[in-house]
C-alpha positions in Angstrom: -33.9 60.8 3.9 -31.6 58.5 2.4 -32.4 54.7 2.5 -29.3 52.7 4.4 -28.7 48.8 3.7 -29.1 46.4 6.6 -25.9 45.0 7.9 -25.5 41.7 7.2 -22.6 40.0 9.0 -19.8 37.6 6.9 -21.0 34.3 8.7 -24.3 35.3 6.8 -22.8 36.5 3.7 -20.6 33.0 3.8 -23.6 30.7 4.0 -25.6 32.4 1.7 -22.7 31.8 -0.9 -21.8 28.5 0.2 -22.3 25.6 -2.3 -23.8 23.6 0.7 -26.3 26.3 1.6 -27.5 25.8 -1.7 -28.0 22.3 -1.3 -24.7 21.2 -2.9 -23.3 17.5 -2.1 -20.1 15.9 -1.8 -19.3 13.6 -4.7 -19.1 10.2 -3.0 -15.2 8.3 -3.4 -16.9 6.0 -5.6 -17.8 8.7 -7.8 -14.7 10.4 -8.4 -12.9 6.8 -8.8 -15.2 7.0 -11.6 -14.2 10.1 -13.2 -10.4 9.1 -12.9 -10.0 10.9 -9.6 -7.7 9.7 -7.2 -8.5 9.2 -3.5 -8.1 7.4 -0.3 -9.9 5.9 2.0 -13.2 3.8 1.8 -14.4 3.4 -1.3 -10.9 3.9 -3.4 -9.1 1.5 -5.2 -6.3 -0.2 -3.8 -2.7 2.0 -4.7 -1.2 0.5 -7.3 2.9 0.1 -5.8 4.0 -1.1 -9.3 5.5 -4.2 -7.2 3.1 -7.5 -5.7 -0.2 -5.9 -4.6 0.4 -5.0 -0.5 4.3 -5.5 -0.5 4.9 -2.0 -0.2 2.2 -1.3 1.7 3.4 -4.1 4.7 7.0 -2.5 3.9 6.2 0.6 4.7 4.3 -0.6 8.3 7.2 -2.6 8.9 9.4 0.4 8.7 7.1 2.2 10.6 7.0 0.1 13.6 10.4 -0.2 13.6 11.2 3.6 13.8 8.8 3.9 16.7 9.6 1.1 18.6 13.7 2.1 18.5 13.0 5.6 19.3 10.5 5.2 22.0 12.6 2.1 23.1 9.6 -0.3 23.1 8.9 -3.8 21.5 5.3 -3.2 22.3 3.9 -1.2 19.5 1.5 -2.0 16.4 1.0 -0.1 13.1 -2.2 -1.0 11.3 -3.2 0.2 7.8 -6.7 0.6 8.1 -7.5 1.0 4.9 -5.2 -1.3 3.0 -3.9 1.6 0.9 -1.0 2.3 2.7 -2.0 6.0 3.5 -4.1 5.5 6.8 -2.6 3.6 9.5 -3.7 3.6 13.3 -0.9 3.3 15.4 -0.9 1.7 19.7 2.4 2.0 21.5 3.2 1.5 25.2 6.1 2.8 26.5 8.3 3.7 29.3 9.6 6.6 27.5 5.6 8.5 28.0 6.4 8.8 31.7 4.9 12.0 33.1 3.8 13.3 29.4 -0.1 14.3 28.5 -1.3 12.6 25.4 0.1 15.8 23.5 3.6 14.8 24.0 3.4 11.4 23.8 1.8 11.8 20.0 4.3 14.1 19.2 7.0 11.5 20.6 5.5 9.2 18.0 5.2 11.5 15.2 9.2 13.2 15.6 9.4 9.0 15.1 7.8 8.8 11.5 7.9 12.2 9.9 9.5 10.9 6.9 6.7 8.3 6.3 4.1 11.7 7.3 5.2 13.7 4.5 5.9 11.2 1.9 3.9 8.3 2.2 1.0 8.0 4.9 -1.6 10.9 4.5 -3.3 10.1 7.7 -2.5 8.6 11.3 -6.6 7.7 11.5 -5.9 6.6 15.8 -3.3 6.4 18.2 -3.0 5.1 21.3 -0.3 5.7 24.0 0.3 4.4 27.3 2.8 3.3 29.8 3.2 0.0 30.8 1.4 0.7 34.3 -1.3 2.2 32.0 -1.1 -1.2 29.4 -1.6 -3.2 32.6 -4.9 -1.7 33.7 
């Protein structure tokens, strides 16, 4: 009789292979600032803009806000850099224009807004709020 192999399944083969089955970390932001890595978020240095610390950064937000607020036909909206990088903003908007849409469309509304900023400058939209003014009011 010829010995046969147990099956093992790829979810098992995976973990058995993976660095964090073998008790592998995450190097911390901190840590890879160190090394000369670069990174966003907490714990990474502020993005250097060439320019007076923050003028691009507020710039950019400005710019932002404005592209939302004349597509969606609003003067109520907000753009926040969370971080104070410039790369993670959280974004609220209330407008008219997200009658009778789900959240779904109503983010996509807003991002059709700021693509540009999306692909070039901001690597995250961290929250977002939507409403309608009825919504606002409750």
């Amino acid at each position: 009789m010829v010995p046969v192999a147990p099956r093992v399944s790829r979810s098992a083969m995976a973990s058995v292979a993976s660095p964090c089955a073998l008790g592998a970390r995450q190097p911390a932001a901190r840590e890879l600032v160190a090394r000369g890595i670069p990174v966003s978020g907490p714990g990474a240095a502020p993005a250097s803009s060439g320019g007076v610390e923050g003028q691009v950064s507020a710039e950019l937000m400005a710019s932002m806000r404005n592209k939302i607020c004349e597509a969606l036909e609003t003067a109520d909206c907000a753009v926040t850099d969370v971080y104070g990088d410039g790369r993670h903003v959280s974004i609220n908007v209330t407008s008219a224009a997200f009658e009778g849409k789900n959240s779904m469309q109503r983010q996509r509304m807003v991002y059709k807004a700021i693509w540009l900023e999306l692909q070039e400058a901001v690597h995250a939209v961290d929250s977002m709020t939507t409403k309608t003014p009825a919504e606002a009011t409750q």
